[in-house]
Structure formats: structure tokens, C-alpha cells
C-alpha positions in Angstrom: 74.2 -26.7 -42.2 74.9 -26.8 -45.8 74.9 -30.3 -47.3 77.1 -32.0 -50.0 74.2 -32.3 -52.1 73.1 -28.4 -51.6 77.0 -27.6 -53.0 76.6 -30.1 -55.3 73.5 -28.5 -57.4 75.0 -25.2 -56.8 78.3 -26.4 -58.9 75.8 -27.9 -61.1 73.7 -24.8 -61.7 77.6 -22.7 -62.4 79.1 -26.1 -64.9 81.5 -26.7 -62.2 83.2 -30.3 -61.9 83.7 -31.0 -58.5 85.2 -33.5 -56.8 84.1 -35.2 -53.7 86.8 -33.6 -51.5 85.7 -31.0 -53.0 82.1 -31.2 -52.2 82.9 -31.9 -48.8 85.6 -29.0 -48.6 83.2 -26.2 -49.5 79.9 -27.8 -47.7 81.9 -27.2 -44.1 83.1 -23.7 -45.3 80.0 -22.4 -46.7 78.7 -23.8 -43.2 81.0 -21.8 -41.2 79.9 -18.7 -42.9 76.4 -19.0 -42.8 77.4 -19.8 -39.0 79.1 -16.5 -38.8 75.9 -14.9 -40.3 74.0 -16.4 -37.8 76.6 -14.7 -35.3 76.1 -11.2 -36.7 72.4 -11.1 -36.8 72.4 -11.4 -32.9 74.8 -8.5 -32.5 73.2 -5.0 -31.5 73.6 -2.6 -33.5 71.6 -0.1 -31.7 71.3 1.9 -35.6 69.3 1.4 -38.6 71.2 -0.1 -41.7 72.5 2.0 -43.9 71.9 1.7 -47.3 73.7 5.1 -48.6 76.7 6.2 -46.3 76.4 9.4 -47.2 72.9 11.7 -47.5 71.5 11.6 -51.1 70.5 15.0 -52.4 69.1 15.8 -55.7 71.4 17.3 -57.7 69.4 18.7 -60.2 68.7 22.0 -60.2 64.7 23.5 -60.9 63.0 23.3 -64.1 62.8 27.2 -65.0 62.3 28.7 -67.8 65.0 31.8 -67.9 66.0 33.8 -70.8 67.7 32.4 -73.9 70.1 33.6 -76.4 69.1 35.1 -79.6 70.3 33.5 -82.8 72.5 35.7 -83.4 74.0 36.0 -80.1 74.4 32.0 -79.9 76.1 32.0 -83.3 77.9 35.5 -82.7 81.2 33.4 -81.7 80.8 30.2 -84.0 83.6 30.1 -86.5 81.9 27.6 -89.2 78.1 28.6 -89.4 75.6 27.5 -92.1 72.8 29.7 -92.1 70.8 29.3 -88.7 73.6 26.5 -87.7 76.2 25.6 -86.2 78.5 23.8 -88.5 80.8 21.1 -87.1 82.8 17.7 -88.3 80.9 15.0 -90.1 79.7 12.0 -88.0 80.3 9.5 -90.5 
């Protein structure tokens, strides 16, 4: 069960000002959930848990080196060029 005094440092620890209604309040409802917890762990699941729903695949594909354009093919279609560059807008 979770006491007054266990809610009470919690609200403490977050600089929440709680009353002692208040206190009392959330000690029986945080006591119910950790109740229901306590519930669930018994069930049977009969599966492993599940971390990813779905099957995680690397989407990358292989490091291979292939062949590359030339310089002149790459800058064949550019429309502002500066010698061996590609020109474009100025960052700043």
C-alpha cells in the first residue's frame, strides 16, 4: 500500500502543494493501481512481451562501392556552376 508520507515526498520531489485530502485522495488511488498491477502480473499470457509490434529490419542497404559520375556528367544538368561546383543560394 502506498502511504501518505510515500505521496507526500513524491509531491515534494515535483513542488507540488498538497493538501491533506489530497494526500490521502491519491495514496488510495495510487494503491488501487499498483493493486491492479499486482492483478496483471498473475495473468498468463502464454507469449513473450513484446517490445516492437512489428519485426525490425535494417533498412539500410550494403556498403558497395558502385560507379560514380564523372564531373562533368554530375554538373552536365546544373544551371549555376562555378568551376568544379555546384553553385547554389548563400547560407547566410
Amino acid at each position: 500500500m502506498i502511504t501518505k508520507e510515500t505521496v507526500g515526498r513524491v509531491a515534494k520531489v515535483a513542488r507540488l502543494n498538497l493538501t491533506e485530502e489530497e494526500l490521502e485522495k491519491f495514496s488510495h488511488e495510487l494503491s488501487s493501481i499498483m493493486e491492479a498491477f499486482e492483478e496483471l502480473k498473475k495473468a498468463k499470457a502464454g507469449k513473450e512481451p513484446a517490445f516492437h509490434p512489428i519485426v525490425l529490419r535494417d533498412s539500410v542497404r550494403a556498403d558497395i562501392a558502385e560507379h560514380c559520375l564523372t564531373e562533368d556528367k554530375a554538373l552536365q544538368n546544373a544551371e549555376q556552376k562555378e568551376g568544379k561546383f555546384i553553385k547554389g543560394p548563400r547560407a547566410v
